[in-house]
N, CA, C and O atoms as a Maestro MAE file, in Angstrom:
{
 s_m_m2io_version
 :::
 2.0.0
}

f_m_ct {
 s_m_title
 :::
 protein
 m_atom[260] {
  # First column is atom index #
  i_m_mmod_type
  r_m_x_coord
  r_m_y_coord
  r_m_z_coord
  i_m_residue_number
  s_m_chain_name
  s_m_pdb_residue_name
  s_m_pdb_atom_name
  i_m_atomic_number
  :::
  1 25 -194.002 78.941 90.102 1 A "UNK " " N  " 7
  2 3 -192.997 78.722 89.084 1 A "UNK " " CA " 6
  3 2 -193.698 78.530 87.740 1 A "UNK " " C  " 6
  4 15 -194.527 77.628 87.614 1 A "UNK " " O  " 8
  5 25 -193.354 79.444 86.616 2 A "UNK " " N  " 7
  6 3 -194.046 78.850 85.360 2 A "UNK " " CA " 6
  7 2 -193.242 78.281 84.385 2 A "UNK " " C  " 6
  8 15 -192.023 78.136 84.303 2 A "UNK " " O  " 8
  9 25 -194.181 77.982 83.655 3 A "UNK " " N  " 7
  10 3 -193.569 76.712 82.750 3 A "UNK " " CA " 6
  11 2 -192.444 77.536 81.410 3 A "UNK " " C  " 6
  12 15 -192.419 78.621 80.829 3 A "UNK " " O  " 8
  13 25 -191.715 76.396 81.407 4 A "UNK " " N  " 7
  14 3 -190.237 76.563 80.716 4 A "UNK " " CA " 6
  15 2 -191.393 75.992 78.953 4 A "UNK " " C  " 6
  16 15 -192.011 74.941 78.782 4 A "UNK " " O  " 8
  17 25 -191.246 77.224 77.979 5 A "UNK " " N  " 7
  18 3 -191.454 76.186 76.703 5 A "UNK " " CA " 6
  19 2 -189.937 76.281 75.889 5 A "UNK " " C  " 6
  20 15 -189.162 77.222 76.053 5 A "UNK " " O  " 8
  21 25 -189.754 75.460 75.252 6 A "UNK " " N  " 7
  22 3 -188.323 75.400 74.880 6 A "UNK " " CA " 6
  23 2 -189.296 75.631 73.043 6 A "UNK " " C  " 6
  24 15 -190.411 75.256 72.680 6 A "UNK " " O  " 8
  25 25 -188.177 76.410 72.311 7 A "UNK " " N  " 7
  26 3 -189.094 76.191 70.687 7 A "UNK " " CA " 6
  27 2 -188.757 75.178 70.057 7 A "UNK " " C  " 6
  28 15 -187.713 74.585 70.330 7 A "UNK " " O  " 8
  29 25 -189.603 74.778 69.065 8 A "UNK " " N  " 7
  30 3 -189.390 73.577 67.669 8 A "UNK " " CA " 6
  31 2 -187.538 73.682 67.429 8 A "UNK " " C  " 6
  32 15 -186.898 72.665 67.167 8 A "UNK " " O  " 8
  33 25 -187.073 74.635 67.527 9 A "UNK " " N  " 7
  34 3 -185.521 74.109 66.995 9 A "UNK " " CA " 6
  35 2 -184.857 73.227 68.233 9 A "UNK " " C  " 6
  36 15 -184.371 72.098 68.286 9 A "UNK " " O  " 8
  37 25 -185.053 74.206 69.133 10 A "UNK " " N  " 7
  38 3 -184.295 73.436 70.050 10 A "UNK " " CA " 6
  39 2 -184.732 72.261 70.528 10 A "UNK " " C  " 6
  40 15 -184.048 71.324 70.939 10 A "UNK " " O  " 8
  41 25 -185.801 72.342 70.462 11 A "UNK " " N  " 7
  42 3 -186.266 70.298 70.668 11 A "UNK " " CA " 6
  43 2 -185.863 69.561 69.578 11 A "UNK " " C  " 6
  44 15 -185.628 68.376 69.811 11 A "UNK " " O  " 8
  45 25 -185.707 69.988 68.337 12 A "UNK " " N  " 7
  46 3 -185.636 69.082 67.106 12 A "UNK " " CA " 6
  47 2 -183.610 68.829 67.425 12 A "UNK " " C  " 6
  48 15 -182.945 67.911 66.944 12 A "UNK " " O  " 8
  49 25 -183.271 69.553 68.016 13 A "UNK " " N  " 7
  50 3 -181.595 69.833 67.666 13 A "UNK " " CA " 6
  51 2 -181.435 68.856 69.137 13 A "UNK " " C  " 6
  52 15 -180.559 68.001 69.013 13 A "UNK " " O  " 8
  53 25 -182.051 68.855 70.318 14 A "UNK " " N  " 7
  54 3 -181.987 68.321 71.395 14 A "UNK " " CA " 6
  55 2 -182.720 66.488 70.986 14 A "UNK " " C  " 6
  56 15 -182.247 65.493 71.535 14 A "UNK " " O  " 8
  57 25 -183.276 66.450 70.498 15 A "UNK " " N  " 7
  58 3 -183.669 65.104 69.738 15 A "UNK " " CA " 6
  59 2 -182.973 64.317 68.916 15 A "UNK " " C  " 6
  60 15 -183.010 63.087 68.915 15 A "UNK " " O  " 8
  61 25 -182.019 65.350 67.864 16 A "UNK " " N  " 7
  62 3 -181.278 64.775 67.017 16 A "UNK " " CA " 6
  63 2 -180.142 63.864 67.664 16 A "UNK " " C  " 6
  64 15 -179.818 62.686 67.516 16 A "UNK " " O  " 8
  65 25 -179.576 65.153 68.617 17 A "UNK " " N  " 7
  66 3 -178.500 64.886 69.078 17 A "UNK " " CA " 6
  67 2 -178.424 63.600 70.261 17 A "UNK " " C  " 6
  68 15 -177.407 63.088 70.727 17 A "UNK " " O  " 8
  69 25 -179.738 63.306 70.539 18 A "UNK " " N  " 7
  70 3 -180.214 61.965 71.137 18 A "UNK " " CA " 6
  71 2 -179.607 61.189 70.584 18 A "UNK " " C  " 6
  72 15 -178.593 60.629 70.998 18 A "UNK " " O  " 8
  73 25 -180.355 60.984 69.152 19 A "UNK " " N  " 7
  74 3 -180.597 59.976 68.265 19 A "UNK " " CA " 6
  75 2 -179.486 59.585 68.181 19 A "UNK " " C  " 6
  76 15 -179.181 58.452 68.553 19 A "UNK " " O  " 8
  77 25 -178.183 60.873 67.409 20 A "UNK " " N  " 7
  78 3 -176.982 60.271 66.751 20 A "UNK " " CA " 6
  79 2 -176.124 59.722 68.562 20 A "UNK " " C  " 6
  80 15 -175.128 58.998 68.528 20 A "UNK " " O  " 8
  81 25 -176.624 60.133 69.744 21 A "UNK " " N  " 7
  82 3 -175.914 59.291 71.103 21 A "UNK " " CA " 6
  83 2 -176.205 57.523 70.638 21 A "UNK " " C  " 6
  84 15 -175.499 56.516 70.578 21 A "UNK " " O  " 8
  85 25 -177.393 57.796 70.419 22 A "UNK " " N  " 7
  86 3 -177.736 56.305 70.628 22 A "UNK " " CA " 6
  87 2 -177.176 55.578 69.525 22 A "UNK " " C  " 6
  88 15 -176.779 54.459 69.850 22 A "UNK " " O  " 8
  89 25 -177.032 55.868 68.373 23 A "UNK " " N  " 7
  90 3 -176.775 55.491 67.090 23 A "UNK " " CA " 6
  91 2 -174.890 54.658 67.393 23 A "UNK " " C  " 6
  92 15 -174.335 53.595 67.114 23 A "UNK " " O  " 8
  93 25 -174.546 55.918 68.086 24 A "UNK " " N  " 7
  94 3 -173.080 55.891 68.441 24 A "UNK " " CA " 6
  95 2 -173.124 54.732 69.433 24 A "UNK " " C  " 6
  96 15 -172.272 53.853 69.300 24 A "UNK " " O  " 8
  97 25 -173.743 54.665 70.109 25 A "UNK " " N  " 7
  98 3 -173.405 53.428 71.343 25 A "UNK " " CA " 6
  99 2 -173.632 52.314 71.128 25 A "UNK " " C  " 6
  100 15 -173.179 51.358 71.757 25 A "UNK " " O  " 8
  101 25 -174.719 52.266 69.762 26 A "UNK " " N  " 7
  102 3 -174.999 51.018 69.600 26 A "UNK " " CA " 6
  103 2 -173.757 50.545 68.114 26 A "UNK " " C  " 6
  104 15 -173.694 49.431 67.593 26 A "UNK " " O  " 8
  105 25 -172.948 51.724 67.752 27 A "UNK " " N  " 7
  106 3 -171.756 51.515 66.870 27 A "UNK " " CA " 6
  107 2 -170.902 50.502 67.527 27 A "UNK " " C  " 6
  108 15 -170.451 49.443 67.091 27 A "UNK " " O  " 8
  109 25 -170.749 51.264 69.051 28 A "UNK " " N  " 7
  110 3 -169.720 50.372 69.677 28 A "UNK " " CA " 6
  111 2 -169.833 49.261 70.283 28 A "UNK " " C  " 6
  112 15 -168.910 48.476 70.496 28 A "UNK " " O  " 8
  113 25 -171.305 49.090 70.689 29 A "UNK " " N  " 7
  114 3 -171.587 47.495 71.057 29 A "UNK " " CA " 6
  115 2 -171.684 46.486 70.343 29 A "UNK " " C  " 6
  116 15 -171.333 45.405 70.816 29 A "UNK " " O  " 8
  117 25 -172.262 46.582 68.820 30 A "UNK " " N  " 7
  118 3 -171.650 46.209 67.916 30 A "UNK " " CA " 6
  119 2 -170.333 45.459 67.347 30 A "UNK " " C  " 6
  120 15 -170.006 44.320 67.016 30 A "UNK " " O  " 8
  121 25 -169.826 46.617 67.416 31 A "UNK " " N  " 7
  122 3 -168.076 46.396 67.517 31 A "UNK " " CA " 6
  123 2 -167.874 45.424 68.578 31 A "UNK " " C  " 6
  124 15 -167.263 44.380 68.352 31 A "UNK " " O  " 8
  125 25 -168.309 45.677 69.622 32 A "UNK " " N  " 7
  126 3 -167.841 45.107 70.939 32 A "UNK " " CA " 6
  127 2 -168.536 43.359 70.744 32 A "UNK " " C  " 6
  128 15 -168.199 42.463 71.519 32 A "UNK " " O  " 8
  129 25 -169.111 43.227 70.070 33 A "UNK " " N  " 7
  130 3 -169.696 41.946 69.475 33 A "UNK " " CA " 6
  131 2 -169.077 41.098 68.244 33 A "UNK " " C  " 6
  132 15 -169.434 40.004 67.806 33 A "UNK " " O  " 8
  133 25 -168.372 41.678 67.963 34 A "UNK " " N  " 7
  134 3 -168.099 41.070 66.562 34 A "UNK " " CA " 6
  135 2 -168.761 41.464 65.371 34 A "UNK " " C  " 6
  136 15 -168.566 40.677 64.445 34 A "UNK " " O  " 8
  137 25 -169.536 42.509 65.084 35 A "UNK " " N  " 7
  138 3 -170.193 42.646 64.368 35 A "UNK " " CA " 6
  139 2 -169.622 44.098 63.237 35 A "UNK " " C  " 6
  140 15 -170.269 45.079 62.873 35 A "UNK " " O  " 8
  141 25 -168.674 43.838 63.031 36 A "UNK " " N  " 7
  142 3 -167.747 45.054 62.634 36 A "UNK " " CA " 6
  143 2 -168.478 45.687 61.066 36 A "UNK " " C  " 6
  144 15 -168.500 46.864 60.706 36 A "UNK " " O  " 8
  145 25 -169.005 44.538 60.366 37 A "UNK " " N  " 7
  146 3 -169.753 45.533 58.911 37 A "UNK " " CA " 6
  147 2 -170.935 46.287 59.656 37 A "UNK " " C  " 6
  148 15 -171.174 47.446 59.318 37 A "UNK " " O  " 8
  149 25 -171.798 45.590 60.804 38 A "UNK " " N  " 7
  150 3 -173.138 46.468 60.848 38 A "UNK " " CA " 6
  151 2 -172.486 47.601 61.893 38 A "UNK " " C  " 6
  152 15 -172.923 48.750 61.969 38 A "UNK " " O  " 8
  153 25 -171.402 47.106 62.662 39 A "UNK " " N  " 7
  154 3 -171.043 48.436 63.241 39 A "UNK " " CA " 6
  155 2 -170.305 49.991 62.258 39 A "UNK " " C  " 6
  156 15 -170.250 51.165 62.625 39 A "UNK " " O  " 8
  157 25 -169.880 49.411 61.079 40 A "UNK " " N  " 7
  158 3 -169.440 50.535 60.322 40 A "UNK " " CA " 6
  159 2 -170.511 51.016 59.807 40 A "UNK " " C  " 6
  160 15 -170.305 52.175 59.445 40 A "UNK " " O  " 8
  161 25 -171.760 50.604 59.565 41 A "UNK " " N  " 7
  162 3 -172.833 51.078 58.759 41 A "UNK " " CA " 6
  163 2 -173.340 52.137 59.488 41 A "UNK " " C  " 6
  164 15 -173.388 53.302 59.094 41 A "UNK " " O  " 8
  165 25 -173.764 51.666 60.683 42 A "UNK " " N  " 7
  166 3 -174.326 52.240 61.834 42 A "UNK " " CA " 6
  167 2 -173.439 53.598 62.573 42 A "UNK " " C  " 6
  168 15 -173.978 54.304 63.425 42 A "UNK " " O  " 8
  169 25 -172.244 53.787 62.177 43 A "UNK " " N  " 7
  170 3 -171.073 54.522 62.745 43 A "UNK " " CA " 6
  171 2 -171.322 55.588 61.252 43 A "UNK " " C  " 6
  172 15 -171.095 56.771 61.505 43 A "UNK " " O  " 8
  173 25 -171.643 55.376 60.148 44 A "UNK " " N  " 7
  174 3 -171.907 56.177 59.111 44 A "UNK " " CA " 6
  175 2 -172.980 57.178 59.282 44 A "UNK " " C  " 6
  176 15 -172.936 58.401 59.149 44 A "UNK " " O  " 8
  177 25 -174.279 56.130 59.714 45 A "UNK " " N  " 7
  178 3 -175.300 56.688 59.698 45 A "UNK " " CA " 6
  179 2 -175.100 57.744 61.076 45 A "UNK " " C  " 6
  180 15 -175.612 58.836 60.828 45 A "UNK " " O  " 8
  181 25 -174.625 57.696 62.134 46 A "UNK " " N  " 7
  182 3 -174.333 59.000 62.700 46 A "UNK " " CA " 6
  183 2 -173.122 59.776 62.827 46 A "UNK " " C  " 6
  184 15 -172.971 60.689 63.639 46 A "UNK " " O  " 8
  185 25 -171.915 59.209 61.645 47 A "UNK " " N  " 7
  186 3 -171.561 60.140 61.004 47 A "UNK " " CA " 6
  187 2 -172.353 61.257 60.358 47 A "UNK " " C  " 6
  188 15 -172.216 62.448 60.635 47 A "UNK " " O  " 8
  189 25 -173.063 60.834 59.609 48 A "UNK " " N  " 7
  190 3 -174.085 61.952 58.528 48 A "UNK " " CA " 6
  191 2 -174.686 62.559 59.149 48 A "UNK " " C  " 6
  192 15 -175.068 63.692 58.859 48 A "UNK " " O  " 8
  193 25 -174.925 61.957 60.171 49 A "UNK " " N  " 7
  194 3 -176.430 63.016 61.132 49 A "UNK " " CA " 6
  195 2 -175.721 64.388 61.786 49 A "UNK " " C  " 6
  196 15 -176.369 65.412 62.003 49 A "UNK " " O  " 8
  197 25 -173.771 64.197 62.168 50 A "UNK " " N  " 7
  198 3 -173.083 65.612 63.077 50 A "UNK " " CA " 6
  199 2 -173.431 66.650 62.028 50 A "UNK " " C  " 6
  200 15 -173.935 67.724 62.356 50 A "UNK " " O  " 8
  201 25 -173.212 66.389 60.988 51 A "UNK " " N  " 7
  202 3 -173.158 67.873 60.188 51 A "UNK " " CA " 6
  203 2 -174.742 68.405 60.051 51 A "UNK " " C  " 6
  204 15 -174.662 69.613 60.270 51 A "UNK " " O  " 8
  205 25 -175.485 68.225 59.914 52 A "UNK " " N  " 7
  206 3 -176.951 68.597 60.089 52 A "UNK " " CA " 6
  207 2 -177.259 69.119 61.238 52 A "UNK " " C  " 6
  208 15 -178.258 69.837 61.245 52 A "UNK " " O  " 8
  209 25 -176.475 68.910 62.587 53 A "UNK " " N  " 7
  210 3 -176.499 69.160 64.082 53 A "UNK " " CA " 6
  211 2 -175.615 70.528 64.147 53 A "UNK " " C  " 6
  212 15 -175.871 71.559 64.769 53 A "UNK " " O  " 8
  213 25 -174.074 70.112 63.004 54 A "UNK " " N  " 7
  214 3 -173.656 71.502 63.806 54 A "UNK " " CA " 6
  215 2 -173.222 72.170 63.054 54 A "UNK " " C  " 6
  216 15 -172.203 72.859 63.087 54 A "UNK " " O  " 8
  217 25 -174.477 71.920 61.786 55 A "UNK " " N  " 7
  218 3 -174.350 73.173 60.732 55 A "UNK " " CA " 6
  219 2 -175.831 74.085 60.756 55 A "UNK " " C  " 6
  220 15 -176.151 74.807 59.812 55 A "UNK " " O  " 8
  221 25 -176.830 73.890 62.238 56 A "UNK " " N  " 7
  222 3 -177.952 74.455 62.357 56 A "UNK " " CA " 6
  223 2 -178.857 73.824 61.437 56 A "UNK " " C  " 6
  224 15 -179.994 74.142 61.786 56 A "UNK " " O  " 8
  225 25 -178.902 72.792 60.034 57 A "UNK " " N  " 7
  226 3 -179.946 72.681 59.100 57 A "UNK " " CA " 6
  227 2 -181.051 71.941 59.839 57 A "UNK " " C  " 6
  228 15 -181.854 71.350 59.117 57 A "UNK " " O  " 8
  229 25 -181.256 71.863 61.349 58 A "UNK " " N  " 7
  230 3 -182.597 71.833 62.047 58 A "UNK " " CA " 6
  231 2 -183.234 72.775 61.991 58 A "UNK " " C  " 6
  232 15 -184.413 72.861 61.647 58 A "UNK " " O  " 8
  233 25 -182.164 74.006 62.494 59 A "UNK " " N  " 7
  234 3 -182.566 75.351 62.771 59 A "UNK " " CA " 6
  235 2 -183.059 75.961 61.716 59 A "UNK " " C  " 6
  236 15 -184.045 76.642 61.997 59 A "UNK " " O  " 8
  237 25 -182.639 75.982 60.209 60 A "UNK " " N  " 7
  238 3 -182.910 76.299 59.483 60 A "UNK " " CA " 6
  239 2 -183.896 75.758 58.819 60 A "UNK " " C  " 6
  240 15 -184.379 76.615 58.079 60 A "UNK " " O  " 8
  241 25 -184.519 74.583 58.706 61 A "UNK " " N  " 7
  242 3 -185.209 73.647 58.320 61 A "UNK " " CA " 6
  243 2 -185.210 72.808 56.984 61 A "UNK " " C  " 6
  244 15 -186.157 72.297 56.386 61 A "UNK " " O  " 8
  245 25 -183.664 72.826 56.656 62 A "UNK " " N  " 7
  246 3 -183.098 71.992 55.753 62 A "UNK " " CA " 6
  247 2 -183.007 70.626 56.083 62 A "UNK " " C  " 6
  248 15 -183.160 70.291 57.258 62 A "UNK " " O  " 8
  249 25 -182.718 69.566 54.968 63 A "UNK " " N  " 7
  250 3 -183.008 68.067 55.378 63 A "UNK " " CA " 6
  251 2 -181.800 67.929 55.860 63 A "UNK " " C  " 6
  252 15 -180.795 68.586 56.131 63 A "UNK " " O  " 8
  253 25 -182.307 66.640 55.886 64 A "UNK " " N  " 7
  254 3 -181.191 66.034 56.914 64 A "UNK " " CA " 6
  255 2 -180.729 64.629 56.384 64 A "UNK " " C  " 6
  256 15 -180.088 63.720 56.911 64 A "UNK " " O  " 8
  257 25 -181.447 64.836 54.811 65 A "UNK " " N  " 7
  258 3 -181.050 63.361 53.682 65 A "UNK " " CA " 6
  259 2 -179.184 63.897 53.042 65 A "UNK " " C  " 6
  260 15 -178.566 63.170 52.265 65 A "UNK " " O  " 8
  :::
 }
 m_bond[259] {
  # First column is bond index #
  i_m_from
  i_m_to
  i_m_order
  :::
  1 1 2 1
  2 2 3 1
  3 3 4 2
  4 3 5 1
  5 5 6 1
  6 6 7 1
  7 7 8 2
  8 7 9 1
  9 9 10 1
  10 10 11 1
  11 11 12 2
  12 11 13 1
  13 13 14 1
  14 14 15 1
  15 15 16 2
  16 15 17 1
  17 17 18 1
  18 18 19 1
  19 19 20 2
  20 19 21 1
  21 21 22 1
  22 22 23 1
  23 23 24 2
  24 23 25 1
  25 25 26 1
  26 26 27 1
  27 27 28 2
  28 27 29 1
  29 29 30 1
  30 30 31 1
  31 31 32 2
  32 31 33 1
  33 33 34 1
  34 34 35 1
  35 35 36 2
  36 35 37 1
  37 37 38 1
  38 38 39 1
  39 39 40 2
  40 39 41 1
  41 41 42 1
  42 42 43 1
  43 43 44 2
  44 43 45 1
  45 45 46 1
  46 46 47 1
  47 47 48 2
  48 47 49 1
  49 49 50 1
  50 50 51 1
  51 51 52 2
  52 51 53 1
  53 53 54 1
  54 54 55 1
  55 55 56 2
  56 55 57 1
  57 57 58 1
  58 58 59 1
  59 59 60 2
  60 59 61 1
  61 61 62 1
  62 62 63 1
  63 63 64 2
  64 63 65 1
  65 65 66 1
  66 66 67 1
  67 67 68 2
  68 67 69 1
  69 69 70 1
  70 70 71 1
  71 71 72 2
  72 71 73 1
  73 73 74 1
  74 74 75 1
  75 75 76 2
  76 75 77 1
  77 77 78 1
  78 78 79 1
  79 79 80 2
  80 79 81 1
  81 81 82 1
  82 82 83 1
  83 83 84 2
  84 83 85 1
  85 85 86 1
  86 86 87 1
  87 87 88 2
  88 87 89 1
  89 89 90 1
  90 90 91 1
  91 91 92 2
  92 91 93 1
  93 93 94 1
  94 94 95 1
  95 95 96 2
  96 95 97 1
  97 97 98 1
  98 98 99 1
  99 99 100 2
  100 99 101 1
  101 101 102 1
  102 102 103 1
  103 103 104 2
  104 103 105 1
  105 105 106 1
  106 106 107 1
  107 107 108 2
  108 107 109 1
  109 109 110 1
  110 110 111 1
  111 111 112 2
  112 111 113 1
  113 113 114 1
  114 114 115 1
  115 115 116 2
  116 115 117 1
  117 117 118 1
  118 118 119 1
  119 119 120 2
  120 119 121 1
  121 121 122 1
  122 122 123 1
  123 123 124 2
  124 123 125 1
  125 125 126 1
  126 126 127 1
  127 127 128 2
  128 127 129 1
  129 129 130 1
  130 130 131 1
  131 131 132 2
  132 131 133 1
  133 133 134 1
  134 134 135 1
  135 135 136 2
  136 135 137 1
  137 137 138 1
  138 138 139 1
  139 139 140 2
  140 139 141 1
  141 141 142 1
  142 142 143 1
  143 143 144 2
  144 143 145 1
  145 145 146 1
  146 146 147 1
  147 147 148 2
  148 147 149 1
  149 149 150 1
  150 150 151 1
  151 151 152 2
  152 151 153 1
  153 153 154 1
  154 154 155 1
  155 155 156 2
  156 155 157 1
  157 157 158 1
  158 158 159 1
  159 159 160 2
  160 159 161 1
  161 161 162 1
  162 162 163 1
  163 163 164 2
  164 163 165 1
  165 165 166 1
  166 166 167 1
  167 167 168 2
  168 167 169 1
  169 169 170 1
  170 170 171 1
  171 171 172 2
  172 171 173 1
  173 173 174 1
  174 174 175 1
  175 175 176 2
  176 175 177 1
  177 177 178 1
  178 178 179 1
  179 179 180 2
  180 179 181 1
  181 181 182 1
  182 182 183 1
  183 183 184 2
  184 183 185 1
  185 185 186 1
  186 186 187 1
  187 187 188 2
  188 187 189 1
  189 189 190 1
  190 190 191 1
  191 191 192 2
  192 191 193 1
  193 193 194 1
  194 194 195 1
  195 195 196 2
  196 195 197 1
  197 197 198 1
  198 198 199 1
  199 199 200 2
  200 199 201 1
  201 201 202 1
  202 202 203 1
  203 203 204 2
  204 203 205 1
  205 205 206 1
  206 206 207 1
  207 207 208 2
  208 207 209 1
  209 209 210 1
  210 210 211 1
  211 211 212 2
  212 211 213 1
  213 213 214 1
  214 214 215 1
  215 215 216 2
  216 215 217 1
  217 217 218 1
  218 218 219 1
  219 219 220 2
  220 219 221 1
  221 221 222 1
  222 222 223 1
  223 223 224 2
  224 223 225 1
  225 225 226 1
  226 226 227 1
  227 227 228 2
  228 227 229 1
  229 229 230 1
  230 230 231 1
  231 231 232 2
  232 231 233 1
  233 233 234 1
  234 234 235 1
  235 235 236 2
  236 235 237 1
  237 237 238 1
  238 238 239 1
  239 239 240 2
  240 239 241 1
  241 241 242 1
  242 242 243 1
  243 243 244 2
  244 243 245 1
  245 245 246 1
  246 246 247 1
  247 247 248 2
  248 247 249 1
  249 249 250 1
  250 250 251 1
  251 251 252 2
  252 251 253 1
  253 253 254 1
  254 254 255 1
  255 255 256 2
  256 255 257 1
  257 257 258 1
  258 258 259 1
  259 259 260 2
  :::
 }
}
């Protein structure tokens, strides 16, 4: 069996889309705490990150500020 290489986009787009999971779960535990300003902050910050995900600017290698 040989080896699977996956390229730089798709790891960077498979990474992102990590990030903004985790970003999101920790929105709602947050929330789920009482912590409703750092959970809106945190619910922003992977707001901003979908459109960079599913407008390709990984793929393309545009920022992501």
């Amino acid at each position: 069996m040989g080896v699977v290489h996956m390229d730089r986009t798709a790891v960077l787009q498979s990474e992102l889309a990590y990030v903004m999971g985790c970003l999101c779960f920790c929105a709602e535990t947050l929330a789920q705490l009482g912590q409703r300003e750092l959970a809106e902050d945190v619910a922003e910050a992977c707001a901003a990150l979908k459109p960079a995900l599913s407008q390709g600017q990984v793929a393309s290698g545009g920022s992501l500020h």
